[in-house]
C-alpha positions in Angstrom: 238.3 -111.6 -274.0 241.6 -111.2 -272.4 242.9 -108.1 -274.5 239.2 -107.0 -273.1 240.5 -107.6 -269.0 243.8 -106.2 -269.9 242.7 -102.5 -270.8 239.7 -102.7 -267.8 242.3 -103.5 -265.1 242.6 -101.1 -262.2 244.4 -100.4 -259.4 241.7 -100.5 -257.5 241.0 -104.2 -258.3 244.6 -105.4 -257.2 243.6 -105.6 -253.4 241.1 -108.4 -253.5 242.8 -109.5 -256.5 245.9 -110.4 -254.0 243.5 -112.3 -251.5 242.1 -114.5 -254.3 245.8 -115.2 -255.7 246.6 -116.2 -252.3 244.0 -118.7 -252.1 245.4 -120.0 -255.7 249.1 -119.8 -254.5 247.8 -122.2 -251.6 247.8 -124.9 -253.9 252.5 -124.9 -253.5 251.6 -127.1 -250.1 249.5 -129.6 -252.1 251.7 -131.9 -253.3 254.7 -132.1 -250.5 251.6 -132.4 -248.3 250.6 -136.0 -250.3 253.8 -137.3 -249.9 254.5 -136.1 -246.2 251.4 -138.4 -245.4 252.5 -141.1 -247.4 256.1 -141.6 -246.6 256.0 -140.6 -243.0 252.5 -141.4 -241.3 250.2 -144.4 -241.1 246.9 -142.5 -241.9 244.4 -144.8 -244.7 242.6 -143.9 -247.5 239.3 -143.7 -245.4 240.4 -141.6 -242.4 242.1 -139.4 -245.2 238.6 -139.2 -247.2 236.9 -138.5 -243.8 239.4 -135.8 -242.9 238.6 -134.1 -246.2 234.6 -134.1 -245.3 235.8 -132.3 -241.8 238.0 -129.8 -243.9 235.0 -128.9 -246.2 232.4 -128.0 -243.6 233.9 -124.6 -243.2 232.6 -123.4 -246.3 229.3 -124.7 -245.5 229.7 -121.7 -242.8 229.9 -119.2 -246.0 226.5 -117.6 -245.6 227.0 -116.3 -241.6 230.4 -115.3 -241.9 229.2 -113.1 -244.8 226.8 -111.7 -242.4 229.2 -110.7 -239.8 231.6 -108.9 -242.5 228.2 -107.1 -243.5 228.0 -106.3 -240.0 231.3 -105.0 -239.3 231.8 -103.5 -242.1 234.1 -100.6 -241.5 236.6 -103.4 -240.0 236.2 -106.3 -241.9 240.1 -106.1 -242.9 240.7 -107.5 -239.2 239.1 -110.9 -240.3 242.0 -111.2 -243.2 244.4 -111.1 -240.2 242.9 -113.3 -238.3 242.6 -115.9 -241.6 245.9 -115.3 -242.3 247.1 -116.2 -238.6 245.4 -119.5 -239.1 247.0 -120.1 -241.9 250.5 -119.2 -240.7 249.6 -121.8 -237.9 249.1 -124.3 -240.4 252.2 -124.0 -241.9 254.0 -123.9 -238.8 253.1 -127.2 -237.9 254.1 -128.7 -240.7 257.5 -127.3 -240.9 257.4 -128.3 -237.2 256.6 -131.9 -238.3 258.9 -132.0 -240.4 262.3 -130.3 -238.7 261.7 -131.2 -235.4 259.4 -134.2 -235.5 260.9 -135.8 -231.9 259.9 -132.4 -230.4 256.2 -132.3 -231.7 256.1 -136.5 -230.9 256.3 -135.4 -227.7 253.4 -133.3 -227.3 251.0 -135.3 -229.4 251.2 -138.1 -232.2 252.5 -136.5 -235.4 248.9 -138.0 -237.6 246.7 -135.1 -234.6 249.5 -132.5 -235.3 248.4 -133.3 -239.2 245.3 -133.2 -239.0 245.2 -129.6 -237.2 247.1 -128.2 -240.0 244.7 -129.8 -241.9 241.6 -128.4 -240.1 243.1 -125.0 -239.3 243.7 -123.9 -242.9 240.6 -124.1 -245.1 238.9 -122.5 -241.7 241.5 -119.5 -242.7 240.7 -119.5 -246.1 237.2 -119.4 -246.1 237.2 -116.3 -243.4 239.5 -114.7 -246.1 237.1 -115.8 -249.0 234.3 -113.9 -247.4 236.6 -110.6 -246.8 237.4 -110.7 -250.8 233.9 -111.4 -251.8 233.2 -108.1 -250.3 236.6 -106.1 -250.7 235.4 -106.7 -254.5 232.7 -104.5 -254.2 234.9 -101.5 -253.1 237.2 -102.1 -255.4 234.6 -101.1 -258.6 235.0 -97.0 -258.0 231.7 -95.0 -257.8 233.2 -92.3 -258.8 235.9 -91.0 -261.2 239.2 -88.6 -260.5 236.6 -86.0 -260.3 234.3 -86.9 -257.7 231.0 -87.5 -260.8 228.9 -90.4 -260.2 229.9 -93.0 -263.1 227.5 -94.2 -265.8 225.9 -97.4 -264.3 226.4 -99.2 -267.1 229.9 -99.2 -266.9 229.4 -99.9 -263.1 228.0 -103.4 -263.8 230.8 -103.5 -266.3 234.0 -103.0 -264.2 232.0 -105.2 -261.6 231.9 -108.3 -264.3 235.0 -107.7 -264.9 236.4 -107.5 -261.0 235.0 -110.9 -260.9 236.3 -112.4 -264.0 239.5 -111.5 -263.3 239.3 -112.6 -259.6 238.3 -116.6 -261.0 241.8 -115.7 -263.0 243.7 -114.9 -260.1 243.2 -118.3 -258.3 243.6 -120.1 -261.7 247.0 -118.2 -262.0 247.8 -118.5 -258.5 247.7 -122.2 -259.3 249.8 -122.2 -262.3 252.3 -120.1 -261.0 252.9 -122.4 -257.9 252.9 -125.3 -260.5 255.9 -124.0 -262.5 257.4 -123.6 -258.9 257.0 -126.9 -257.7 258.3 -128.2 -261.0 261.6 -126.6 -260.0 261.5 -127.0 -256.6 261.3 -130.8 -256.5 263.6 -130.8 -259.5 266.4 -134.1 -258.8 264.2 -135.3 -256.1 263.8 -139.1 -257.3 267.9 -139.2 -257.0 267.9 -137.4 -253.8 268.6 -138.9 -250.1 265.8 -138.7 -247.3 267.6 -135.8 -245.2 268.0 -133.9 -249.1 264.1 -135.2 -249.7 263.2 -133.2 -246.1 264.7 -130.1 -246.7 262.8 -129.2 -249.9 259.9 -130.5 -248.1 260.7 -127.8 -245.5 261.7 -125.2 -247.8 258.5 -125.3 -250.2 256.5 -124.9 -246.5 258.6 -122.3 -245.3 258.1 -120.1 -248.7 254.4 -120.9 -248.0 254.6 -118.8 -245.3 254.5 -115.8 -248.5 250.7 -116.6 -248.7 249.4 -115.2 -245.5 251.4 -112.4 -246.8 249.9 -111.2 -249.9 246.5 -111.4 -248.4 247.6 -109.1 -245.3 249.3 -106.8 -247.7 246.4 -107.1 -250.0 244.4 -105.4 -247.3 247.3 -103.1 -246.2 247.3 -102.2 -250.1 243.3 -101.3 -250.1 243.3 -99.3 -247.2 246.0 -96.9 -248.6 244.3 -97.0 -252.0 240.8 -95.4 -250.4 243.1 -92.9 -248.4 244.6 -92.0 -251.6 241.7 -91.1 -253.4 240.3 -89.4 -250.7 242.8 -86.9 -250.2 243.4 -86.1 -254.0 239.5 -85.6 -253.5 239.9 -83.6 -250.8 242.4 -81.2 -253.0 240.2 -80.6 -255.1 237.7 -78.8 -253.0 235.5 -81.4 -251.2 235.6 -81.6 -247.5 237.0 -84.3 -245.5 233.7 -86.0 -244.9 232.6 -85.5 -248.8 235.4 -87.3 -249.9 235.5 -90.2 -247.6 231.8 -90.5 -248.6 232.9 -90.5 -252.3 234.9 -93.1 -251.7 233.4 -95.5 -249.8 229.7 -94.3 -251.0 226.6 -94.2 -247.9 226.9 -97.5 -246.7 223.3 -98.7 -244.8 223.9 -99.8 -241.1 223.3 -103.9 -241.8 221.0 -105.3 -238.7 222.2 -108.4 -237.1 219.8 -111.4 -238.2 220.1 -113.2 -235.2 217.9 -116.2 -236.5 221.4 -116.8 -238.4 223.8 -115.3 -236.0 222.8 -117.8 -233.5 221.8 -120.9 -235.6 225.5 -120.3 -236.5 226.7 -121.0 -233.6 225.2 -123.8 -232.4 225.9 -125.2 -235.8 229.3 -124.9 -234.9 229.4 -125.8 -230.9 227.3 -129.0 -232.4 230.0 -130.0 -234.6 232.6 -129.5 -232.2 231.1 -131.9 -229.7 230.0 -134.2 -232.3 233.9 -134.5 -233.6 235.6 -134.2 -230.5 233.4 -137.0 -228.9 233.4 -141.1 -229.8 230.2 -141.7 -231.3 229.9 -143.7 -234.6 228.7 -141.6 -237.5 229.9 -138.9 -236.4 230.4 -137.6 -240.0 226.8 -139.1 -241.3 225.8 -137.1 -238.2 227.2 -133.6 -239.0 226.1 -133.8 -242.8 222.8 -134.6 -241.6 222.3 -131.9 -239.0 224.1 -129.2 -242.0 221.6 -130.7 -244.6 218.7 -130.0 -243.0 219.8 -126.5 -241.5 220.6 -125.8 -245.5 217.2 -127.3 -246.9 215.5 -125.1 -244.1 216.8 -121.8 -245.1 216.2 -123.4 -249.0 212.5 -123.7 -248.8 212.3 -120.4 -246.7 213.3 -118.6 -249.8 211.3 -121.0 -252.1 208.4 -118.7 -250.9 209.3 -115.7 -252.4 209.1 -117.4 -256.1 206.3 -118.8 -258.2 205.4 -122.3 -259.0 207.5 -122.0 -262.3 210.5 -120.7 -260.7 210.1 -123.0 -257.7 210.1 -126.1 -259.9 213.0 -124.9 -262.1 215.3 -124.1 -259.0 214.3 -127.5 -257.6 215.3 -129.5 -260.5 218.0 -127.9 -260.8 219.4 -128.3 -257.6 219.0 -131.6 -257.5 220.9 -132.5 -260.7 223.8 -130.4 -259.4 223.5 -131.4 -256.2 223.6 -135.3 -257.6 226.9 -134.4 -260.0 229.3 -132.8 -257.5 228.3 -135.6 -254.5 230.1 -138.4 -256.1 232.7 -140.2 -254.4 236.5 -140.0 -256.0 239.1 -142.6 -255.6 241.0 -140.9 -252.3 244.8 -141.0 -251.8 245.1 -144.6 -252.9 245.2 -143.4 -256.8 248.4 -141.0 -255.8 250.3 -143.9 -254.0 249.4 -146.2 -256.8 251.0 -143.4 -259.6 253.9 -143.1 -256.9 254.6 -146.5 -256.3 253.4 -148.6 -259.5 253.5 -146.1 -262.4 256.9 -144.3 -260.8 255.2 -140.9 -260.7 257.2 -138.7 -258.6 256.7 -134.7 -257.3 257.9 -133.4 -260.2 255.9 -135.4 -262.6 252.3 -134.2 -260.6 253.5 -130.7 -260.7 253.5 -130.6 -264.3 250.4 -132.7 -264.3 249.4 -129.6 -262.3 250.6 -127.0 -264.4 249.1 -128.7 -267.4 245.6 -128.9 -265.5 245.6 -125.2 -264.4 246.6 -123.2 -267.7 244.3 -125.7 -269.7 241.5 -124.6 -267.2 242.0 -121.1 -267.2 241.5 -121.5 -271.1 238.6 -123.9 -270.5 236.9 -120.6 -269.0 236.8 -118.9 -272.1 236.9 -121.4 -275.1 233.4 -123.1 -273.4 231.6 -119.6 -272.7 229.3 -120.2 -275.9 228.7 -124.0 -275.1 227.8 -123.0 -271.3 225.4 -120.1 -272.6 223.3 -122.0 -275.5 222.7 -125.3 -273.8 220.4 -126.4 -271.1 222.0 -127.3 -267.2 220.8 -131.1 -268.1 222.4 -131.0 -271.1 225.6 -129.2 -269.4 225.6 -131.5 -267.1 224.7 -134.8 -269.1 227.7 -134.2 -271.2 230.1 -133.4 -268.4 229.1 -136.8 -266.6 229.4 -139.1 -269.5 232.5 -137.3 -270.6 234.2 -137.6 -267.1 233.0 -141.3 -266.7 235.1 -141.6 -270.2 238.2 -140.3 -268.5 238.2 -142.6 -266.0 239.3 -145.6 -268.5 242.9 -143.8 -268.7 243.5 -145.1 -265.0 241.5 -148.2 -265.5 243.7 -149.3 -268.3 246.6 -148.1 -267.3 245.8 -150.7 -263.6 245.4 -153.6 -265.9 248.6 -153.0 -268.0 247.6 -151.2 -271.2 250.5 -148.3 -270.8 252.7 -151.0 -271.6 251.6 -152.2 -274.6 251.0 -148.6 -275.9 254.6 -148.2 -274.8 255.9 -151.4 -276.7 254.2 -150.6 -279.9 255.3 -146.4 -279.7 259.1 -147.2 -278.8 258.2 -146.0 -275.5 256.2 -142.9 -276.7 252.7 -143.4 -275.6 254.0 -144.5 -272.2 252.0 -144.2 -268.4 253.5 -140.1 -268.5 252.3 -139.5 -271.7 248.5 -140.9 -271.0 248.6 -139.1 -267.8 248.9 -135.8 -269.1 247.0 -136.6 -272.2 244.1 -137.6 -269.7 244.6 -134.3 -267.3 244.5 -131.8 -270.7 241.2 -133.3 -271.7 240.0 -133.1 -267.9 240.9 -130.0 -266.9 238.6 -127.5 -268.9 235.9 -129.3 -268.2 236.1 -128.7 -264.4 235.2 -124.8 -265.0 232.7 -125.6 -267.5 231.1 -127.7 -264.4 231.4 -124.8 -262.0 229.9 -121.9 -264.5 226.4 -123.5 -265.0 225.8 -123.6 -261.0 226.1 -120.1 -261.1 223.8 -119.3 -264.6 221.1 -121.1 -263.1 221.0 -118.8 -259.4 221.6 -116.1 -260.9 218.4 -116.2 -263.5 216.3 -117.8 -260.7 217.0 -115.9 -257.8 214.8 -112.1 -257.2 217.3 -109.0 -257.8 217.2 -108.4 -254.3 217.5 -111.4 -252.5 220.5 -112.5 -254.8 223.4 -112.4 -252.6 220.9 -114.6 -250.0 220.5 -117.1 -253.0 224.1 -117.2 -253.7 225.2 -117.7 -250.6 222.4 -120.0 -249.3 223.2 -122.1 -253.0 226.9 -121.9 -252.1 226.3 -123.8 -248.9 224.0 -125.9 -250.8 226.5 -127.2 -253.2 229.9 -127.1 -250.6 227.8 -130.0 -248.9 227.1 -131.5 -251.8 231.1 -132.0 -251.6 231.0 -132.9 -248.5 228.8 -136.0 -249.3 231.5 -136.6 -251.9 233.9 -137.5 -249.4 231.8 -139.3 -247.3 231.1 -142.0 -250.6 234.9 -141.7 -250.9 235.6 -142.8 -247.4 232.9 -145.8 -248.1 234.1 -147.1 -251.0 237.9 -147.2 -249.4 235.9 -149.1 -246.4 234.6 -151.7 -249.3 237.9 -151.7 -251.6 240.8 -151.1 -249.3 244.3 -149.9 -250.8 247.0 -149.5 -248.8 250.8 -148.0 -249.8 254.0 -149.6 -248.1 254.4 -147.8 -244.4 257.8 -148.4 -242.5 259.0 -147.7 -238.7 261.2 -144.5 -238.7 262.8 -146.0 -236.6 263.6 -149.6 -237.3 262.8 -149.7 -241.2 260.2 -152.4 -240.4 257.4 -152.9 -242.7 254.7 -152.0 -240.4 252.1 -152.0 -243.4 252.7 -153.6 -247.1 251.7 -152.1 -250.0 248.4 -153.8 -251.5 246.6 -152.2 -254.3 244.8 -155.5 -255.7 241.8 -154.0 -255.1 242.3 -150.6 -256.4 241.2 -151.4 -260.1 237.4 -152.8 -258.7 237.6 -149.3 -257.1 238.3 -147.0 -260.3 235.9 -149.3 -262.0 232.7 -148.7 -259.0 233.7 -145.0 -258.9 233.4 -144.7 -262.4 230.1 -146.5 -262.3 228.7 -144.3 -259.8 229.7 -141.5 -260.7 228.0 -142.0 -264.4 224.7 -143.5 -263.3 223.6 -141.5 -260.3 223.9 -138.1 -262.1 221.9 -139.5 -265.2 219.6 -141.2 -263.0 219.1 -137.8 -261.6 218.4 -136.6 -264.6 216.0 -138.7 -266.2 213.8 -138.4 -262.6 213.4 -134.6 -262.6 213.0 -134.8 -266.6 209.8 -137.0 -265.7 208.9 -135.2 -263.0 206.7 -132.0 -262.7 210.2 -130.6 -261.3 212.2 -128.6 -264.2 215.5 -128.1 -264.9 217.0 -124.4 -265.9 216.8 -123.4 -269.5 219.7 -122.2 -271.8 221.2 -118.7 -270.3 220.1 -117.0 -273.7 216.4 -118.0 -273.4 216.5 -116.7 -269.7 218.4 -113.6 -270.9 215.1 -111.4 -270.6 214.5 -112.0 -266.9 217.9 -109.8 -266.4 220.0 -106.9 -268.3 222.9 -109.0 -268.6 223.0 -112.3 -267.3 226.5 -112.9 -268.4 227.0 -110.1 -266.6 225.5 -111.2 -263.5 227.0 -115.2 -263.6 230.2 -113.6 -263.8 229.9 -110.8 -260.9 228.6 -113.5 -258.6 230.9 -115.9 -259.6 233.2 -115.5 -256.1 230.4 -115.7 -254.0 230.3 -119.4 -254.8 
């Protein structure tokens, strides 16, 4: 498989490629971002869990601003600049908050100056998103040096390979900011607060190279298609030809204003619903998103049979049911931090170890994701993660030490840690892969990209309702880390994680009985739940094919 990607690489494929690795390069800010919140403001688990469900309902936004890049097509590149601005504003508050912190103070509290940054970036990268999804499609040529059509079957070929290799770019994008990190916050458990600051700023100020490589990403594409038109052009074809060569007849996209302008009152809703003081405001939002989402759901519901509505049904709700549980929230990170003596360094190899073990998750579980059944996919994945969580679980009550004082210090909290994220790690492709299989066998050939990006909304919420069982059971099991006055050095908050193993414990319940509950309900049920890719090969050419070439659109 990889020898395979290596000698189908193109040029061609390096613009969008640079958009998705800057996406996967985002990942540098992750860490020093933790720790900012945790050493310098008073922000709990739960309003950090409910700041996350903000920061996801972006991409619940996926399916209009993919119509709008449809309908300014010719000049969808501006869109990249504008994500890229957003991000640059990101990053430019927190290297504010973090060099001149007096200065910001003084405009507003430093926690609404977070959570801009906060809400300002994933906006960016999910207008960038979009632009790739679609920057992908003019990156497979249509045409070789010549100017002759190419065989189609070679088409759909480069295309499932433009895809593959953009799920590697973020992957890499990770691993290569991992390896970073790992140096960057090399010394800094030794290291002085004003020493601790300035790698802080640094790692944000090199951030700054990721609105970058998306800009020049697009700068790169557009010199690419003037390129090949002109050596056209020499060749005998007319200005016009060659331009069309390149860019083939693109079809004038009408504006769907049912969506256009369900949009945006989606979004002036949200607004006012966040800006304003009314409780549940989250429960609120998710609501008013769900039901927009199941409306445009049973719309296309129409255009399938009874067979293929029951299958996509069942379906749907198993994945939907898997990828809505709650996690622990920011209380497990102080607890490694403060208790298990975890420091930067440590979670970026944690990191690294997570993202090269699931790039090679993607292709060691190819045959296991293509011969079993989404239950059975997603039966295994629940019972296997509800399995990992008894790492953390013991390692609350103490059983690190007694693995470390029968090992000479071996099989110690590090060692269990990474042991635990190797396992972990492949596994979070192999749940990502399936979601795709089944759209892609269920949906009509040309109402696809709809399905996709309808499904893709679908499931973001799904996350969405993630975080708001995360913020609950932070409301139920409250953990808070040690927070000081800048100032004074006054305690302001004590540390108290006494509750935090009852919360691994109800997570880990949760998130193993719900899913398999789910399970055995549409199993009884008249509903259905997708069969094996192979048996469903016949309904398309090549359905690995076709996962794998709508793989960004999720």
């Amino acid at each position: 498989n990889i020898l395979e990607l290596r000698r189908e690489l193109r040029l061609s494929y390096l613009p969008p490629l640079m958009v998705y690795m800057a996406y996967g390069i985002s990942g540098l800010t992750s860490i020093v971002g933790v720790f900012f919140v945790k050493e310098y403001l008073d922000l709990s688990a739960e309003f950090l869990a409910a700041l996350m469900f903000w920061a996801n309902i972006p991409w619940a936004l996926k399916m209009p601003m993919g119509h709008v890049v449809d309908l300014i097509w010719r000049f969808k590149s501006i869109l990249v600049y504008i994500g890229a601005s957003l991000i640059a504003a990101s990053l430019l508050i927190m290297i504010g908050l973090l060099s001149h912190p007096d200065a910001m103070r003084a405009v507003m509290p430093l926690s609404a100056w977070y959570v801009l940054s906060a809400l300002l970036a994933p906006v960016g990268y999910v207008i960038q998103d979009v632009v790739a999804d679609a920057m992908t499609v003019e990156a497979v040529p249509r045409v070789d040096r010549q100017g002759k059509p190419i065989d189609p079957a070679k088409i759909r070929l480069m295309h499932t390979t433009m895809q593959t290799l953009g799920r590697v770019a973020v992957v890499a994008g990770g691993i290569f900011v991992a390896m970073l990190n790992i140096y960057m916050f090399s010394g800094v458990d030794v290291m002085n607060e004003a020493d601790k600051v300035a790698v802080y700023i640094d790692i944000f100020q090199l951030a700054l190279v990721i609105p970058l490589v998306s800009v020049i990403g697009v700068g790169l594409g557009g010199y690419l298609k003037l390129r090949d038109a002109r050596r056209l052009q020499s060749q005998g074809h007319s200005w016009q030809q060659a331009w069309h060569l390149v860019h083939g007849e693109v079809e004038k996209t009408a504006p769907n204003w049912f969506i256009l302008i369900g949009s945006l009152v989606f979004v002036a809703f949200t607004i006012s619903i966040g800006l304003s003081e009314l409780p549940f405001r989250e429960e609120i939002i998710f609501t008013g998103s769900m039901a927009i989402v199941v409306f445009l759901m049973t719309r296309l519901l129409k255009v399938l049979d009874d067979d293929a509505r029951r299958v996509l049904v069942g379906t749907a709700i198993i994945i939907f049911v898997y990828r809505a549980m709650p996690s622990t929230g920011a209380g497990e990170t102080w607890w490694m931090n403060d208790v298990l003596k975890f420091d930067q360094q440590f979670f970026s190899i944690l990191s690294l170890v997570a993202g090269g073990l699931a790039l090679f998750g993607m292709f060691i579980f190819r045959r296991f994701m293509a011969e079993k059944s989404i239950a059975y996919i997603i039966g295994f994945l629940t019972i296997v993660g509800g399995l990992l969580f008894i790492p953390n679980i013991g390692m609350y009550y103490g059983v690190h030490e007694w693995t470390g004082a029968h090992t000479h210090g071996v099989v110690d909290a590090r060692f269990i840690a990474i042991v635990s994220t190797a396992v972990e790690s492949p596994l979070q492709q192999v749940a990502m892969i399936p979601m795709l299989a089944w759209i892609a066998n269920s949906a009509p050939a040309h109402l696809k990209a709809t399905f996709f990006a309808v499904m893709a909304s679908f499931t973001n919420l799904a996350l969405s309702l993630g975080q708001l069982g995360t913020k609950y059971v932070n409301q139920v099991y409250e953990v808070t880390r040690e927070v000081k006055d800048q100032v004074t050095g006054i305690i302001e908050t004590p540390a108290d994680y006494s509750e935090l193993g009852l919360l691994f414990i109800t997570v880990a319940l949760v998130s193993v009985c719900l899913p398999l509950l789910a399970i055995f309900i549409v199993k009884k049920s008249p509903l259905r739940s997708a069969l094996n890719i192979l048996k469903l090969s016949s309904r398309t050419s090549s359905p690995n094919e076709t996962v794998i070439s709508n793989l960004s659109l999720i």
